[in-house]
Phi, psi and omega in degrees: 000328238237308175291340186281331177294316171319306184303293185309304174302333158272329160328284192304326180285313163311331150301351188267303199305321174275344196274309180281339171273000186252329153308275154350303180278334188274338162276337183275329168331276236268013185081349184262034145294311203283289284230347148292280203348288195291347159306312193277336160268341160312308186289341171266353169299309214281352199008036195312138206269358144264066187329295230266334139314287147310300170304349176284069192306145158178097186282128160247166171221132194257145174263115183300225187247321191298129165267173194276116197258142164260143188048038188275153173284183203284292219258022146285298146334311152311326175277315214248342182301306179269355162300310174287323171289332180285350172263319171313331184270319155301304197297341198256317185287340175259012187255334194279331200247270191312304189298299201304334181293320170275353183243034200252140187066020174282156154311135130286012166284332190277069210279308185309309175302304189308300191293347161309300192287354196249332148328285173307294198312309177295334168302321186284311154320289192344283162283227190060285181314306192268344144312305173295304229248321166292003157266344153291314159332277171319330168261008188262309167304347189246330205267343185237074183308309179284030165318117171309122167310142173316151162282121185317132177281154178310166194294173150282115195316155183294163185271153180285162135294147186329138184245100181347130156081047179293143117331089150000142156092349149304036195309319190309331178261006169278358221208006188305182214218135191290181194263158163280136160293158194318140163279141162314161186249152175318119183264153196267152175263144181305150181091325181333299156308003181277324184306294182315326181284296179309316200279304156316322180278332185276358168289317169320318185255356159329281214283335169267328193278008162237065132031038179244143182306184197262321172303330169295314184302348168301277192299292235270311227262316179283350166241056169038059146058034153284157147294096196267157159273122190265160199246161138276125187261163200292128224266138152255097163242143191267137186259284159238156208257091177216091188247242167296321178287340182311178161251339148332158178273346208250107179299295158359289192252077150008263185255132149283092185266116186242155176244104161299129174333122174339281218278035172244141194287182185271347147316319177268310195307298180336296171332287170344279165305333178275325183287356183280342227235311158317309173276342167278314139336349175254333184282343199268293183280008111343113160317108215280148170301149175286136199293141171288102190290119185217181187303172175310124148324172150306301162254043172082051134265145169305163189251107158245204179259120247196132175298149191244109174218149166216169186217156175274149174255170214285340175286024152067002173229184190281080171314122175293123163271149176216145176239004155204187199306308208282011232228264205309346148319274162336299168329275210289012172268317178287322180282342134342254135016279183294333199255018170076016198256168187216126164299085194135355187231274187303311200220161162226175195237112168255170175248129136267114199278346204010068185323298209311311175260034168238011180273125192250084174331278215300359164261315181097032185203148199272135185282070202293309168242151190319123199099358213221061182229167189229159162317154168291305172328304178284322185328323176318301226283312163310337192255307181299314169329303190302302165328294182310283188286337164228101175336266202318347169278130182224047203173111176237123188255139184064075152259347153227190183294197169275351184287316172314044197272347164292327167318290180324310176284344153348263174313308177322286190307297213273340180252307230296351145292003204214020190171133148324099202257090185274161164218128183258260141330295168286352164294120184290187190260138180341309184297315144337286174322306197265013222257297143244006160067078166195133161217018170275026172219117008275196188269123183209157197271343183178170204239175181238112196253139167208118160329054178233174166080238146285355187271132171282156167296303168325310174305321173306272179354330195242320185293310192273027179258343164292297200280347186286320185292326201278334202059036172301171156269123149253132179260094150318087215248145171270157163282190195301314192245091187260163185251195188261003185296140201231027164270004171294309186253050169270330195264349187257344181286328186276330157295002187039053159248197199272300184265139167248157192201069210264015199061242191243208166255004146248199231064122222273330173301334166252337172308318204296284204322309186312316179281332165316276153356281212284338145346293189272351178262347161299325185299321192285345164244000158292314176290001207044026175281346185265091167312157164261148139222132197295353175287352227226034177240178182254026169253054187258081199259188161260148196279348164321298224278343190293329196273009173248356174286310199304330178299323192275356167299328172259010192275311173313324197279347192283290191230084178317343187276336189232063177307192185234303189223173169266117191262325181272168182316143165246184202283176181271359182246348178274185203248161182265160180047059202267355204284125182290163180251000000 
């Protein structure tokens, strides 16, 4: 016995002894003897009353609100340029006093309490703010007693008339009715991002003093610390971009999105999408065919092969020129076509339509292709034609502003079974959503989330158990001025949502989150964790919207001459949106 103990005992000390040189080399690889040293010495000039607080490294990167604007003037650029550093700075000034003060000897286990406290303290920012800017008011006002009331703005131009050779049965455009003017947009507080940054971070360090990836420390905090079976959500990738930034005449479509089939993993979809992402990049830089005279456009100019040239865009994919509707379809449908894939089978299509940056005030109509405009009505009349001819797009984000919302019921009642209807933009902000527990305005199949600002993994947590309950979709989305930080999609893995919406497959701020993705579905299928769910297909519709199509089907058959909206297949010769603007 006395001898067997001996053996084992010496077994194991020779297992420490290599477990410890293999350690030792594997920390000086990565440096980290000099780079504690200068830690342990920082810290002690510095003597701080939570050492072990402060040795807890844990870096986030936040995205802001701002968006990337193209060609914009210089000292517009400049203005918003020194806005965001003046917000960053607040924000560092409130993570170095107030915050650190109030969260100092809590667990970062205690994630629901730290975002409780990050809360108060920001509510208190809030009113803070809005004290000051009513004692400015107030003192603005006293100092200009003979202040003018505003001048009210002018009316809204009369609506045209009616036009020779209209389509019958268009009573609404015989009528218009003037657009609601623009909502103010949500303000933001200067500082703001720090609540979001804070909140991450202490899920971040959660999640390394349990040694669990971040997504899991997710999942465990929204199904009340059950173990769930995780999902990968479903890839939204943008193929191209050719909208208002173009140079193109054709406004309309922001993003060209393609969605790889449910049942392809996020690896054959990624694959996927990079060889359409190849051939498209191979067409561009070709020299275009001589144009071919074929019928009338979308805006009455002949329809030809029309040169295709781009540059990338900050969305990570190839802004385009385009001069109609059908032209970036058609592409990516023949590379398709070649590359043996079938649209509507292998893959489907979403549009970012981003109403909000096609409306032309001063006409009072959104400006689809340059020259070109239509009503909130007919755009209805234009998304159903577009469906209709091309199916496989199963999915529309932004298709008006938020003000249009008799448009949104519209759309909703005539598509929301055959087609996503999201709302992104036109969506209010996380704080807002929970602020009133309504996300059904506008009317939509499902909303678009993006991790800024004041929002905690509790508001995530509570905004998507909200949108889940609605039987809604969530689309997890990066902003515009996206970073290289890549916990957004730790965070969309953990939340189970259906979609992720990350831009295009270059850049290096979105390349990193895409390898990140295929990261995590391998761990997730090494661990035996990674679930289906048949719901996680893309005919999961509501059943509101199945029952108001069925309504307008029999309303159409009741008076075939005068439909309301057009429901059925059109011919393979008509033009979409053929209706003049």
């Amino acid at each position: 016995m006395g001898e067997e103990g001996g053996g084992r005992s010496c077994g194991t000390t020779r297992e420490l002894q290599k477990l410890k040189q293999q350690a030792m080399e594997y920390y000086r690889e990565n440096d980290v003897p000099r780079r504690l040293e200068e830690l342990l010495n920082s810290t002690f000039y510095l003597q701080p009353a939570d050492v072990y607080g402060h040795l807890n490294i844990c870096s986030v990167v936040i995205s802001t609100h701002f968006e990337v604007h193209e060609n914009v003037l210089p000292e517009l650029a400049e203005a918003e340029e020194a806005e965001r550093a003046s917000a960053v700075s607040t924000a560092v000034q409130w993570v170095n006093s107030t915050i650190t003060h109030e969260l100092q000897g809590m667990a970062p286990s205690d994630q629901a309490e730290v975002d409780h406290l990050l809360r108060i303290f920001f509510a208190s920012k809030v009113q803070e703010d809005k004290e000051r800017k009513e004692l400015e008011n107030s003192l603005e006002y006293s100092a200009v007693p003979t202040l003018l009331p505003p001048v009210p703005p002018p009316p809204p131009p009369p609506p045209p008339t009616k036009k020779r050779g209209q389509k019958p049965g268009r009573k609404d455009t015989i009528t218009e009715k003037p657009i609601a003017p623009a909502e103010p947009v949500e303000p933001v507080l200067s500082g703001s991002m720090a609540i979001g940054a804070v909140s991450l971070a202490v899920a971040k360090a959660c999640a390394m003093l349990l040694n669990k990836p971040l997504y899991l420390n997710i999942a465990l905090l929204k199904h009340n610390q059950e173990q769930p079976m995780l999902f990968m959500p479903l890839l939204m990738v943008s193929l191209v971009s050719c909208g208002k930034s173009s140079s193109g005449k054709l406004n309309l479509m922001k993003e060209v999105i393609c969605i790889p089939h449910p049942e392809l993993t996020t690896r054959q979809g990624v694959e996927m999408l990079m060889e359409i992402q190849k051939r498209i990049n191979k067409i561009i830089e070709l020299p275009s065919p001589p144009k071919a005279e074929t019928k009338k456009g979308h805006d009455g100019s002949k329809r030809g092969q029309q040169q295709i040239t781009g540059k990338m865009s900050h969305l990570g994919c190839l802004t385009i020129n385009c001069d109609t509707i059908e032209q970036p379809l058609l592409l990516i449908q023949e590379i398709c076509a070649n590359l043996g894939l079938e649209l509507g089978t292998n893959l489907h299509l979403a549009i970012n339509c981003a109403g909000h940056e096609l409306m032309d005030y001063s006409k009072g109509k959104y400006e689809v292709i340059m020259g070109t405009y239509k009503n909130a009505a007919e755009m209805v009349d234009l998304y159903v034609d577009l469906i209709n001819k091309y199916p496989s797009i199963i999915a529309l984000i932004d298709p008006f502003r938020k003000e249009d919302s008799e448009q949104w019921d519209s759309i909703y009642h005539t598509l929301g079974s055959r087609c996503y209807i999201i709302a992104g933009t036109a969506s209010k902000s996380i704080s807002k959503l929970l602020e009133q527990g309504n996300i059904s305005i506008p009317k939509s199949n499902g909303l678009i989330i993006k991790h800024t600002n004041q929002t905690t993994m509790s508001d995530l947590v509570e905004i998507t158990n909200l949108i889940d309950s609605k039987k809604h979709i969530t689309v997890f989305g990066s902003t515009e001025g996206e970073s290289s930080d890549d916990s957004l999609v730790d965070l969309a893995v953990g939340l189970g949502v259906r979609f992720i919406k990350l831009g295009g497959l270059s850049r290096g701020e979105r390349v990193t989150k895409y390898n990140r993705l295929l990261t995590i579905e391998e761990e997730l299928v090494q661990n035996g964790t990674l679930g289906f769910n048949e719901e996680r297909t893309f005919f999961y519709f509501n059943e509101e919207a199945e029952k108001a199509a069925e309504a307008l089907e029999a309303a159409a058959a009741r008076e075939p001459l005068a439909p309301t909206f057009p429901t059925q297949g059109v011919e393979e010769s008509a033009e979409i949106g053929a209706s003049s603007g």
